[in-house]
Backbone as CSV, one residue per row, in Angstrom:
resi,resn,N_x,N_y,N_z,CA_x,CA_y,CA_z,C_x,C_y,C_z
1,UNK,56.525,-11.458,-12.335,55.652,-12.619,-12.531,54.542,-12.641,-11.488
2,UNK,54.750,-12.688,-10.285,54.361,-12.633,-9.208,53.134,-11.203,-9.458
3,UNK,53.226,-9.890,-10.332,52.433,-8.820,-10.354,51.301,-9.244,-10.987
4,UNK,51.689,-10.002,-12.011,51.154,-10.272,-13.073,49.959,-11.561,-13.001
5,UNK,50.546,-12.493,-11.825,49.340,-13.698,-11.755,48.723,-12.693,-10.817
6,UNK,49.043,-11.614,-9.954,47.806,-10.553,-8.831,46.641,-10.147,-10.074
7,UNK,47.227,-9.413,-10.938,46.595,-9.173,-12.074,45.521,-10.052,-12.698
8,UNK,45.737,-11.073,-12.857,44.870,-11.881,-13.853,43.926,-12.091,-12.646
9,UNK,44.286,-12.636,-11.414,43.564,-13.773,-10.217,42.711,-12.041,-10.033
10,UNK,42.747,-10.655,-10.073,41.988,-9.788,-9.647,40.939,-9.567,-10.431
11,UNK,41.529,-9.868,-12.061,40.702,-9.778,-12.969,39.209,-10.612,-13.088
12,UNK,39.727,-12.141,-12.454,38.877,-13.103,-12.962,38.017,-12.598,-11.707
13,UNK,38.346,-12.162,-10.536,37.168,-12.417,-9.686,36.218,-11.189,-9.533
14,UNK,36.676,-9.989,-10.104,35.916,-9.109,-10.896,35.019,-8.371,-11.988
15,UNK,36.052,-9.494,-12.788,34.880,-8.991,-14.012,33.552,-9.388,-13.713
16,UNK,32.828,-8.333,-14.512,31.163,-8.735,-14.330,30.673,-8.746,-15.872
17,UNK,30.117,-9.500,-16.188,29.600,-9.608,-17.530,28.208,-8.792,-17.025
18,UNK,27.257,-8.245,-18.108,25.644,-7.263,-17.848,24.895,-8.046,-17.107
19,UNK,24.318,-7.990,-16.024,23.291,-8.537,-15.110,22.270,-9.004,-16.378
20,UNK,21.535,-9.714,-16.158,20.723,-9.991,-16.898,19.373,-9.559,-16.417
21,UNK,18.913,-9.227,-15.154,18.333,-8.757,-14.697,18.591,-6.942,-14.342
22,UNK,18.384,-5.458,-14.836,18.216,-5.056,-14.319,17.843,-4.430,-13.021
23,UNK,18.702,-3.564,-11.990,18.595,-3.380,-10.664,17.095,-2.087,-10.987
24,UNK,16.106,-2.356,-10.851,15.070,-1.873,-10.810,14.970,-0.832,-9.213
25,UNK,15.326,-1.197,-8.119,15.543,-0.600,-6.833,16.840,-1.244,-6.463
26,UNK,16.931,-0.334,-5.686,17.962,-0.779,-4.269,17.356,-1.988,-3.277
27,UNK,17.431,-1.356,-1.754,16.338,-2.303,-0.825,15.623,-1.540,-1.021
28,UNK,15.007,-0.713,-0.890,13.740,0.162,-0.852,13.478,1.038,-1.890
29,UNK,14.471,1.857,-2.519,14.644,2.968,-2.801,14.457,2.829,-4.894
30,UNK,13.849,3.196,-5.504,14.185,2.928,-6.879,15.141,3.794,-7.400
31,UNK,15.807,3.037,-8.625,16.677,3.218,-9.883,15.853,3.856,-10.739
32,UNK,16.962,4.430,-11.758,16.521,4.094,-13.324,16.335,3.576,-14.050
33,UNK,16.226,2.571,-13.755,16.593,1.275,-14.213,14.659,0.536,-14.626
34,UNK,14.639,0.207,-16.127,13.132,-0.387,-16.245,13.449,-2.264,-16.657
35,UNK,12.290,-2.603,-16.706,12.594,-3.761,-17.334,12.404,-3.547,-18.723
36,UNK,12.796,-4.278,-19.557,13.266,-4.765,-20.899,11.948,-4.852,-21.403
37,UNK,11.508,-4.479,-22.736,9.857,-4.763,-23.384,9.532,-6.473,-22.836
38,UNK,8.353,-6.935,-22.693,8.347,-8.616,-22.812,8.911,-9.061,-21.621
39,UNK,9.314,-8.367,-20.284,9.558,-9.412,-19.168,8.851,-9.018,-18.027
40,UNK,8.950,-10.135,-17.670,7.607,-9.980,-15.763,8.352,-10.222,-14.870
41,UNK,8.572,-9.600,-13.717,9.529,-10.530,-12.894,8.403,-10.843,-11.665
42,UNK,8.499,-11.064,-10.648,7.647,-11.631,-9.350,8.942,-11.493,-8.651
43,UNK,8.442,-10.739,-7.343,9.104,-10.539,-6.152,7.924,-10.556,-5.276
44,UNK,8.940,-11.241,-4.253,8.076,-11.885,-3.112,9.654,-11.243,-1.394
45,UNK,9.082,-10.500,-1.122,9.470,-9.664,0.250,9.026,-10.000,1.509
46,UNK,9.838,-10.743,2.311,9.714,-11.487,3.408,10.024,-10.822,4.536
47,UNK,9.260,-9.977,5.221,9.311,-8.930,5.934,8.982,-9.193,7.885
48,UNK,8.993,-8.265,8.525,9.021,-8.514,10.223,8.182,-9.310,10.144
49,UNK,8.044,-9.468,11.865,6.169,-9.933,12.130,5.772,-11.138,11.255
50,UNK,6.452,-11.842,10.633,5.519,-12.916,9.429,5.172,-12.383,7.950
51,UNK,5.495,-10.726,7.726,4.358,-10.467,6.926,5.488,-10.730,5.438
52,UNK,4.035,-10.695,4.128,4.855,-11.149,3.520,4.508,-9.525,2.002
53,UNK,5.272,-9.406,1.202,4.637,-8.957,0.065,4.920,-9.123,-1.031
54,UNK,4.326,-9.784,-1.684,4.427,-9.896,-3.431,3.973,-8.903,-4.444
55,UNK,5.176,-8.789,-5.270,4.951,-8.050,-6.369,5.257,-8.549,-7.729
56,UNK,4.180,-8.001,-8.837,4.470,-8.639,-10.478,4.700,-7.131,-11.140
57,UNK,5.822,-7.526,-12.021,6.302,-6.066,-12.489,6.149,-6.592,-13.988
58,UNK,5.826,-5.562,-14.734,5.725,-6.372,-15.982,6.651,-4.993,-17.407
59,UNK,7.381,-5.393,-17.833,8.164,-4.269,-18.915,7.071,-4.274,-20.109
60,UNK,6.564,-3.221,-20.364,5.706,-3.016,-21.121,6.090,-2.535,-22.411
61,UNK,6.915,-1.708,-22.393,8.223,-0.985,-22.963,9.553,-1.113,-22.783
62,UNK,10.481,-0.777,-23.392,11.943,-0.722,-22.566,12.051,0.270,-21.793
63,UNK,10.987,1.771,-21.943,11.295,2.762,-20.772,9.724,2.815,-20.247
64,UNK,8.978,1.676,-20.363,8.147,2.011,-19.708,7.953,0.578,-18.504
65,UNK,7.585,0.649,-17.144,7.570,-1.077,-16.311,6.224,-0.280,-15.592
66,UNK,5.423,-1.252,-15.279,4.098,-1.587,-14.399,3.822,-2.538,-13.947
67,UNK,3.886,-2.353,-12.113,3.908,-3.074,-11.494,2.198,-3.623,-10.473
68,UNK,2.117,-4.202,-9.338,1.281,-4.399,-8.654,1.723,-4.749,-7.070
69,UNK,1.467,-4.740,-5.947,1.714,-5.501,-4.788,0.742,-5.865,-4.009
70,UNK,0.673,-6.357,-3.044,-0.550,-7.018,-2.151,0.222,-7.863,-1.217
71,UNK,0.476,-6.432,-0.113,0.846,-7.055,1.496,-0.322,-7.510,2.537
72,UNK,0.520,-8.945,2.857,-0.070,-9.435,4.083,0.686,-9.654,5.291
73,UNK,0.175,-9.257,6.160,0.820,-9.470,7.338,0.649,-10.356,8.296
74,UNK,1.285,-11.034,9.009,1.591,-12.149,9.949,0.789,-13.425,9.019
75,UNK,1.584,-13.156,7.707,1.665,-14.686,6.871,2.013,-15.711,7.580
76,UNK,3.315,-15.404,8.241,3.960,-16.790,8.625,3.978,-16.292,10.325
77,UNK,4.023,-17.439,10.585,4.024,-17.554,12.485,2.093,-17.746,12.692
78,UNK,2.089,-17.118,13.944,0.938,-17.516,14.224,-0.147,-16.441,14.458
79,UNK,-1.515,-16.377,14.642,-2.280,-15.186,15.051,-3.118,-15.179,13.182
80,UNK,-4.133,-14.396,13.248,-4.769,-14.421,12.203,-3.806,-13.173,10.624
81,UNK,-4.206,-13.738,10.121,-3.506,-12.989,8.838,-4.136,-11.673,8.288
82,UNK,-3.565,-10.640,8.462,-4.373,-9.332,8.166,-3.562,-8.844,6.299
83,UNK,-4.699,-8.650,5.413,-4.171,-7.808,4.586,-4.035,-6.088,4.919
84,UNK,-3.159,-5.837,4.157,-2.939,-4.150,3.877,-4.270,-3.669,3.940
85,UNK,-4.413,-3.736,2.811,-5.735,-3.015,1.641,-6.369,-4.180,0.956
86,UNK,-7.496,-3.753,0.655,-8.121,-4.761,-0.532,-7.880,-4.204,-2.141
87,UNK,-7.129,-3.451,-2.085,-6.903,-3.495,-3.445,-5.454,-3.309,-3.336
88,UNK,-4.731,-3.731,-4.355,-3.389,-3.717,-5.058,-2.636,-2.466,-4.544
89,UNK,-1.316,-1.954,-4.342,-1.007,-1.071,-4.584,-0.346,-0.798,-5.820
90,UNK,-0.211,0.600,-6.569,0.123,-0.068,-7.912,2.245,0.989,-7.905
91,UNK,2.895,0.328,-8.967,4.014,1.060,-9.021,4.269,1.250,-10.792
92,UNK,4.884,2.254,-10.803,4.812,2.893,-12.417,5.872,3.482,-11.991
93,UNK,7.150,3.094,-13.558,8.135,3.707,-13.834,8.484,4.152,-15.119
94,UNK,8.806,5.592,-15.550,8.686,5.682,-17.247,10.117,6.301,-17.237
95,UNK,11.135,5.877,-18.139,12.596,6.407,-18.571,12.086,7.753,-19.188
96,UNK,12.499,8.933,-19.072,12.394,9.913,-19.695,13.716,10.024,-20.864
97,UNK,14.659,9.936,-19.883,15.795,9.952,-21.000,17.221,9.094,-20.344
98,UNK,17.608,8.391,-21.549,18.727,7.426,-21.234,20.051,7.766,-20.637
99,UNK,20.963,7.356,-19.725,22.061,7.466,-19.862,23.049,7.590,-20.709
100,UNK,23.686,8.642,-20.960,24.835,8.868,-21.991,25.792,8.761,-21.125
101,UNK,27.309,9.011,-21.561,28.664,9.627,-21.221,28.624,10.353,-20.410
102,UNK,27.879,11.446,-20.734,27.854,12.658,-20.105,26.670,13.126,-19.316
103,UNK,25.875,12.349,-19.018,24.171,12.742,-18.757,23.845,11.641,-18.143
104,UNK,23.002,11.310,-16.490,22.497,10.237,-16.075,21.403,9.948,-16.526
105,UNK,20.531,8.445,-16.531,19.212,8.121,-17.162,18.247,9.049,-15.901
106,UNK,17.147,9.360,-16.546,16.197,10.340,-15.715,14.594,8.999,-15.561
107,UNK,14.032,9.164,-14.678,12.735,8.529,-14.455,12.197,9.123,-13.577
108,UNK,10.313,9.080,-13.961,9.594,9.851,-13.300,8.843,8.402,-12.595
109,UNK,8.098,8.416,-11.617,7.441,7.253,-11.230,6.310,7.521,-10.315
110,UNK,5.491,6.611,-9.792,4.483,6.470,-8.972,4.578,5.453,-8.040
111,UNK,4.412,5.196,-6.635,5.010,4.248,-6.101,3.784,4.412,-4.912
112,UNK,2.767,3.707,-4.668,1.938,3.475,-3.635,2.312,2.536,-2.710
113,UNK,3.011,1.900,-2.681,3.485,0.880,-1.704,4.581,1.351,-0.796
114,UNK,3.787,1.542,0.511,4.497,1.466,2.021,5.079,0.277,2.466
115,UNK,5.784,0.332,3.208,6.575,-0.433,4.515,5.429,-0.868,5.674
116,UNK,5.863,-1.932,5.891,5.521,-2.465,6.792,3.867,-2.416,6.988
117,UNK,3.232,-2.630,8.345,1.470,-2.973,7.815,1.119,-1.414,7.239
118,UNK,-0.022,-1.569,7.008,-0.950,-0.345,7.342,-2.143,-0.293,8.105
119,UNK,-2.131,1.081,8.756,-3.104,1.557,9.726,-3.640,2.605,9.408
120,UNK,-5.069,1.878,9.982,-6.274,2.465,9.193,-6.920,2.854,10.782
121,UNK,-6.891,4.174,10.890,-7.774,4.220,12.047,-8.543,5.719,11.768
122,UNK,-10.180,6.318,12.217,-9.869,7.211,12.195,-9.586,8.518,12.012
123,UNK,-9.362,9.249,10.798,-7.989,9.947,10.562,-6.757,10.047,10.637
124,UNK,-6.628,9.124,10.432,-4.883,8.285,10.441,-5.084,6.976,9.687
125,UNK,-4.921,7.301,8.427,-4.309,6.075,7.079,-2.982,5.836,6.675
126,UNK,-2.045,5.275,6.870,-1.175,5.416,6.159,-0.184,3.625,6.628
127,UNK,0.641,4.017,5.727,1.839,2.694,6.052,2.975,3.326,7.196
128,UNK,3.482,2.174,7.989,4.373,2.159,9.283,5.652,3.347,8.353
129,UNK,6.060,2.828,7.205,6.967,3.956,6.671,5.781,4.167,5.655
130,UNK,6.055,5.268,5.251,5.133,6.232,3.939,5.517,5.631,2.503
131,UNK,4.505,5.723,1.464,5.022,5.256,-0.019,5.986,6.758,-0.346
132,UNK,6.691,6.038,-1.453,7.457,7.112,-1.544,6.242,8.236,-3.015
133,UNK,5.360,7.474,-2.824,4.128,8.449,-4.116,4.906,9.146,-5.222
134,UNK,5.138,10.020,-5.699,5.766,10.916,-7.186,6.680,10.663,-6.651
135,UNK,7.491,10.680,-7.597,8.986,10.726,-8.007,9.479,10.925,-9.064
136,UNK,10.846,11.813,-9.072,11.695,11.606,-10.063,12.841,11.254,-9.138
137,UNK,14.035,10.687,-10.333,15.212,9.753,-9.902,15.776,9.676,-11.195
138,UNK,17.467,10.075,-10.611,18.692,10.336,-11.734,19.297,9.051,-11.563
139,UNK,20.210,8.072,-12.163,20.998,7.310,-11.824,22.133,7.455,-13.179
140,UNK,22.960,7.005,-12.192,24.999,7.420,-13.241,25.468,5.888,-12.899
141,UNK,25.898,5.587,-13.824,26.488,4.318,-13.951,27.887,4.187,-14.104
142,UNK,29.025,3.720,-13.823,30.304,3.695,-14.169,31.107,2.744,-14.430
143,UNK,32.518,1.579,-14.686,32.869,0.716,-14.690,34.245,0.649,-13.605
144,UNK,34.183,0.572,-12.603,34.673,0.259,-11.972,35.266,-1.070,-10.978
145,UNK,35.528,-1.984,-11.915,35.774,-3.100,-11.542,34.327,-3.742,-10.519
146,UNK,33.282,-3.609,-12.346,32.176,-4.129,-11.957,31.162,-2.996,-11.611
147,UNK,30.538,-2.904,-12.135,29.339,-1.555,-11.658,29.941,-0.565,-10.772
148,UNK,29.425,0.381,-11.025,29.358,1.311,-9.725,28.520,2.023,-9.929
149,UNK,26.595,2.284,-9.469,25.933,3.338,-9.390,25.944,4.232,-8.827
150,UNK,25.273,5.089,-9.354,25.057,6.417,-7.714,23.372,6.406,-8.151
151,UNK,22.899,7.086,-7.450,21.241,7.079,-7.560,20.603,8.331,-6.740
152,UNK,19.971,9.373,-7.127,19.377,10.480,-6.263,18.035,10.865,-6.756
153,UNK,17.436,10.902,-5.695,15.626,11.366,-6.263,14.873,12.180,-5.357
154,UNK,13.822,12.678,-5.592,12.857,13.277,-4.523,11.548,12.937,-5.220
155,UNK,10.974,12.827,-3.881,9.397,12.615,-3.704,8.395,13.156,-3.400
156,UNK,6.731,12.789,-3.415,6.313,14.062,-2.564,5.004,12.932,-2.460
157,UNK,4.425,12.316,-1.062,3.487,11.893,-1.083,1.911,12.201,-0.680
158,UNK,1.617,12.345,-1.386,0.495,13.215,-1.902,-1.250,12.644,-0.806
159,UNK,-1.365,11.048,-0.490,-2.235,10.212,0.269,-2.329,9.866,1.191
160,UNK,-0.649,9.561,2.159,-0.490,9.359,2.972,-0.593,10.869,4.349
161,UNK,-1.381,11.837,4.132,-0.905,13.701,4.974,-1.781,13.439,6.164
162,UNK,-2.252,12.339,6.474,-2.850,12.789,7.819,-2.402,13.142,8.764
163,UNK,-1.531,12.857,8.968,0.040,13.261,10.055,0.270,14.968,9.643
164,UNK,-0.302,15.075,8.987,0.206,16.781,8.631,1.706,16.857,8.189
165,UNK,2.076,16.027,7.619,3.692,15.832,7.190,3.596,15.950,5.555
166,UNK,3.613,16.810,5.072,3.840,17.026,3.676,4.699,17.331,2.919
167,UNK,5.859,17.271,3.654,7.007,17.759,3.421,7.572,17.060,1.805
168,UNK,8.336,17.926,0.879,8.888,17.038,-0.062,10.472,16.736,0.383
169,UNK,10.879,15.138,0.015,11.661,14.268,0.382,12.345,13.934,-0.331
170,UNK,13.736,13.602,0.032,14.868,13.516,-0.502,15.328,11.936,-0.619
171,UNK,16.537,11.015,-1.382,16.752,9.562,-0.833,17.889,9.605,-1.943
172,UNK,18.773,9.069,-1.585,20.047,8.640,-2.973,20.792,7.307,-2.546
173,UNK,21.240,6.684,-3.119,21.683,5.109,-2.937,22.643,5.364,-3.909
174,UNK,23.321,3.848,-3.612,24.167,3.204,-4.801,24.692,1.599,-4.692
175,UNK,24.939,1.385,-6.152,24.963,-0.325,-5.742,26.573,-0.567,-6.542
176,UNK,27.259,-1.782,-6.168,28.380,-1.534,-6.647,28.390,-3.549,-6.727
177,UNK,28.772,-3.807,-7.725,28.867,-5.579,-8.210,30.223,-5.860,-7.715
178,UNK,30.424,-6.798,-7.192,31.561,-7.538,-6.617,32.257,-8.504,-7.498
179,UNK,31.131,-9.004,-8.306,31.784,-10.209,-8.922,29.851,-10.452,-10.236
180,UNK,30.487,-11.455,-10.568,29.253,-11.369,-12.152,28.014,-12.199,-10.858
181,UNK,28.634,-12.584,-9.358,26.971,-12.785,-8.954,26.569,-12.280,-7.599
182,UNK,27.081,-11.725,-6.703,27.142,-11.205,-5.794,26.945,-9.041,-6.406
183,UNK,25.946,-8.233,-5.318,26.024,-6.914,-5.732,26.110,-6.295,-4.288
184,UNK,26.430,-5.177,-3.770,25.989,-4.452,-2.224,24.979,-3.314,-2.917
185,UNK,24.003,-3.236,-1.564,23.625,-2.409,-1.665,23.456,-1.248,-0.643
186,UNK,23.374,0.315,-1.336,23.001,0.838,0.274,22.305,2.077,0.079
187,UNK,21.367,2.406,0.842,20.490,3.506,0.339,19.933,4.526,1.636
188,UNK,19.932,5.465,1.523,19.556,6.589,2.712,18.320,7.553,2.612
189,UNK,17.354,7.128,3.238,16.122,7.809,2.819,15.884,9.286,4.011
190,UNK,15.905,10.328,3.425,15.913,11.693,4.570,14.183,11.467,5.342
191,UNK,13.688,10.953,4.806,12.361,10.836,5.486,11.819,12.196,6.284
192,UNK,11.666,13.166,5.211,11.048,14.439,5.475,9.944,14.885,5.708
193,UNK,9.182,13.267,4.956,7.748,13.704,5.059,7.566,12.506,6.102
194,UNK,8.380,12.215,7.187,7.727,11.310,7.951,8.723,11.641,8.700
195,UNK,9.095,12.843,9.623,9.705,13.380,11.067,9.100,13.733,11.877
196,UNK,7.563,13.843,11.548,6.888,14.936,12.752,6.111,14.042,13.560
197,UNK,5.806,12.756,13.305,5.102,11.848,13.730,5.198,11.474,15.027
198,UNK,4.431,11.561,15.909,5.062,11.081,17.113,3.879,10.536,18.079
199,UNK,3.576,9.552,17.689,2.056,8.841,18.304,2.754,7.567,18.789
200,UNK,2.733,7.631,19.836,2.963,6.040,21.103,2.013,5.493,20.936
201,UNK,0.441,5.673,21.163,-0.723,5.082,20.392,0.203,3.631,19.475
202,UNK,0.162,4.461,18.681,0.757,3.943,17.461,1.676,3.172,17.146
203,UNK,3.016,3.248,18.422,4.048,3.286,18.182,4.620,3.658,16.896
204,UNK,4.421,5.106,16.365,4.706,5.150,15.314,5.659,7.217,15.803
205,UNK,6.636,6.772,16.420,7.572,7.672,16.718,8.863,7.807,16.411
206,UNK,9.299,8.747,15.381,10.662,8.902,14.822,11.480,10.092,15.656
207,UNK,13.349,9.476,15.540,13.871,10.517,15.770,14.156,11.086,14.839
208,UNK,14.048,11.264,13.667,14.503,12.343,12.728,16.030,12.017,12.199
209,UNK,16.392,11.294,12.425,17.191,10.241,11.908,17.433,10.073,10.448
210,UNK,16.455,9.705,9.715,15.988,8.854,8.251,16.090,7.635,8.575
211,UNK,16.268,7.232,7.190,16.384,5.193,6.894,17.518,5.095,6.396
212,UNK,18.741,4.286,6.684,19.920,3.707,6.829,19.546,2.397,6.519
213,UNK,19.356,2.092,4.958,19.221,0.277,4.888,20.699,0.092,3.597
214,UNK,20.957,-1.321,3.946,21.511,-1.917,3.251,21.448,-3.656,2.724
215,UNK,22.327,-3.759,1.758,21.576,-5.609,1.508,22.447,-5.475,0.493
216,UNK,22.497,-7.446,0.185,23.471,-7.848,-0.771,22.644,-8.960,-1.730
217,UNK,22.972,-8.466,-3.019,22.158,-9.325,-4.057,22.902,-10.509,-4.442
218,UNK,22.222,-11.513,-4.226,23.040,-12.822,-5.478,22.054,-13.348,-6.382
219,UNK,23.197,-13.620,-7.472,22.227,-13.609,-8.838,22.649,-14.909,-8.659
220,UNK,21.577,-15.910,-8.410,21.908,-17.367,-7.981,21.954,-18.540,-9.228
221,UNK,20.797,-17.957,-10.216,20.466,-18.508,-11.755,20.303,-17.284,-12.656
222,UNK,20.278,-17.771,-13.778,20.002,-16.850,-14.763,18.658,-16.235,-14.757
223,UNK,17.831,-16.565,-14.108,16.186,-16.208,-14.110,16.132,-16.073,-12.140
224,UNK,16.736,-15.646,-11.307,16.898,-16.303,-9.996,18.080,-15.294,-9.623
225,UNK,17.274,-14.009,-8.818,17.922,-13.653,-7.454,17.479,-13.721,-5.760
226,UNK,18.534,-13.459,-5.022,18.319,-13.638,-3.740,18.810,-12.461,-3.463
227,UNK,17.736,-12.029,-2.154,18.463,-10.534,-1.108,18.242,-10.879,0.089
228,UNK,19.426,-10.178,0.772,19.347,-10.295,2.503,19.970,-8.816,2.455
229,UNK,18.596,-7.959,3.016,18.700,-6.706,3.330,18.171,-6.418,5.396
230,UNK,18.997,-5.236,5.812,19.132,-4.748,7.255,18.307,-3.709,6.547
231,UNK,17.256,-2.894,7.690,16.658,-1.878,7.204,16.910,-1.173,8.785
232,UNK,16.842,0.273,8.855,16.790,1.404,9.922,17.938,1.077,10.439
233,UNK,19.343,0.997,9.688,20.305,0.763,10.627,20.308,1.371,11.837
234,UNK,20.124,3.388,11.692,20.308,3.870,12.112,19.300,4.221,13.216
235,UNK,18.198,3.186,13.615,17.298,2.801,14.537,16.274,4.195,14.388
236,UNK,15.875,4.313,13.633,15.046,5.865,13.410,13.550,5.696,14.231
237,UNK,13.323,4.508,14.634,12.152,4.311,15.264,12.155,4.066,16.948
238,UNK,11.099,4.565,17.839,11.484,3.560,18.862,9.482,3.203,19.191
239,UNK,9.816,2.352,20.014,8.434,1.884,20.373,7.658,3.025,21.399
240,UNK,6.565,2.678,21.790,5.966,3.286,22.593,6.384,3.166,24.251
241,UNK,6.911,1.793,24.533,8.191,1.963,25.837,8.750,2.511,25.976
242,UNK,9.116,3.362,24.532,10.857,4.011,24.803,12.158,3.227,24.726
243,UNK,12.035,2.002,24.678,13.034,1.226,23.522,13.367,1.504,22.514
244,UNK,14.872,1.177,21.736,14.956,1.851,20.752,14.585,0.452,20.013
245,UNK,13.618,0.843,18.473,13.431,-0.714,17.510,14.916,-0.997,17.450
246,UNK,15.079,-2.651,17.160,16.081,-2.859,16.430,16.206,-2.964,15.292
247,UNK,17.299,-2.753,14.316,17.412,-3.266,13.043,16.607,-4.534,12.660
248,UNK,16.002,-4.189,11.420,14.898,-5.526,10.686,15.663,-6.043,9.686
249,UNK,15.572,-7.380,9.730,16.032,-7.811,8.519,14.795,-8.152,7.292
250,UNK,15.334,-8.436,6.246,14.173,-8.774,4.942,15.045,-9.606,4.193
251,UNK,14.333,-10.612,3.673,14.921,-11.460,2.465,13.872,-11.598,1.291
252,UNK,14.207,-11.172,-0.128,13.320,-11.082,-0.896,13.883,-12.030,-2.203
253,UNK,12.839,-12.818,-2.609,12.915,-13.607,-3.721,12.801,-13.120,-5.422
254,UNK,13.595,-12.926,-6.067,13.203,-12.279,-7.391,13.585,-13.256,-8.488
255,UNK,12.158,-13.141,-9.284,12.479,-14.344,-10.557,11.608,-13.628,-11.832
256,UNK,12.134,-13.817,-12.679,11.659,-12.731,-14.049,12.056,-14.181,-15.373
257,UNK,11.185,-13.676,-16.217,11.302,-14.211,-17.248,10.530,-13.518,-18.425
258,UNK,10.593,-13.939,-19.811,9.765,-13.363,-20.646,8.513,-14.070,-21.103
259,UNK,7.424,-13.028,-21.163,6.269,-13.553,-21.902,5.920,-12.946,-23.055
């Protein structure tokens, strides 16, 4: 008797009925995952320093999504407000082919949007982390008392080479659902094309490390998620002191609906 109420009480706090929202990325890193023909979502990324970035993603297709962003920095707190760029950065994701049984969903993409500000000096353009630019990305799905992804891709950014770092780049994640509103996430970026960098100027000096981020989704409403993501666990940066950065946190707002 006693096995049997473990049973049910494990059941109820596991099952996950289908997100209603597609996991489009990890914290950083994208899925296979598109939006649905007819939906927009708006994400709004609450990042170091004040800065803030919003994005409108819009499903154009079921394997096709097009997005937009426009970071500002030191939104909130005090000191004057600097944009990125004056124009948009843009993000494009197309399903090549679906997940089967036996076969993960495949996507090719475009992704102009960096981390953190950008610096423009020079001969030296680029974002504090690099866009991840081309991509392809596999993702495998499973049922394991509630999702279980895996996710692997490579990149190659093609705009950001003033650094002389051209290297093509590696990143794989996975997200796993806890319950129908709570998800983890965790994702590891090899950051190949951003090891050689080493400007104090700049403070823009890596140990060769990668990116170690993680974060946990709650699906708070039916149209309504919340994230609280850690980024560089693995402190891949240090300042121009010679301090090591600390871990950043981010909280990002996501709300989608159809038009």
């Amino acid at each position: 008797m006693k096995k049997l109420l473990l049973v049910i009480l494990l059941s109820t706090i596991f099952t996950q009925d289908e997100q209603p929202y597609p996991p489009l990325d990890l914290v950083s890193m994208p899925t296979a995952g598109t939006l649905p023909k007819g939906v927009f979502a708006l994400e709004t990324l609450l990042m170091k320093d004040g800065g803030i970035l919003p994005k409108m993603l819009f499903g154009i297709t079921d394997k096709f999504t097009f997005g937009v962003s426009f970071g500002i920095q030191k939104f909130i707190g005090v000191g004057t407000m600097e944009k990125n760029k004056s124009a948009p950065e843009v993000q494009m994701k197309y399903r090549l082919y679906d997940e089967t049984t036996t076969m993960p969903a495949i996507v090719i993409g475009l992704n102009t949007q960096g981390k953190g500000s950008f610096i423009n000096r020079t001969g030296f353009e680029r974002y504090e982390q690099k866009a991840l630019g081309l991509y392809a990305m596999a993702s495998r799905n499973w049922d394991a008392l509630g999702n279980l992804g895996f996710h692997f891709g490579i990149n190659k950014n093609t705009f950001e080479n003033n650094d002389g770092d051209e290297d093509l780049n590696l990143f794989f994640g996975l997200d796993k659902e806890i319950n129908d509103t709570f998800s983890l996430l965790l994702e590891y970026n090899f950051a190949r094309d951003d090891d050689d960098v080493n400007d104090s100027e700049l403070e823009l000096v890596r140990l060769g490390k990668g990116y170690l981020n993680a974060g946990v989704r709650w699906s708070a409403t039916n149209n309504l998620m919340l994230e609280i993501n850690v980024n560089d666990i693995l402190k891949n940066s240090i300042y121009s002191s010679g301090t090591v950065e600390a871990m950043n946190r981010e909280v990002k707002v996501i709300y989608y609906e159809y038009f």
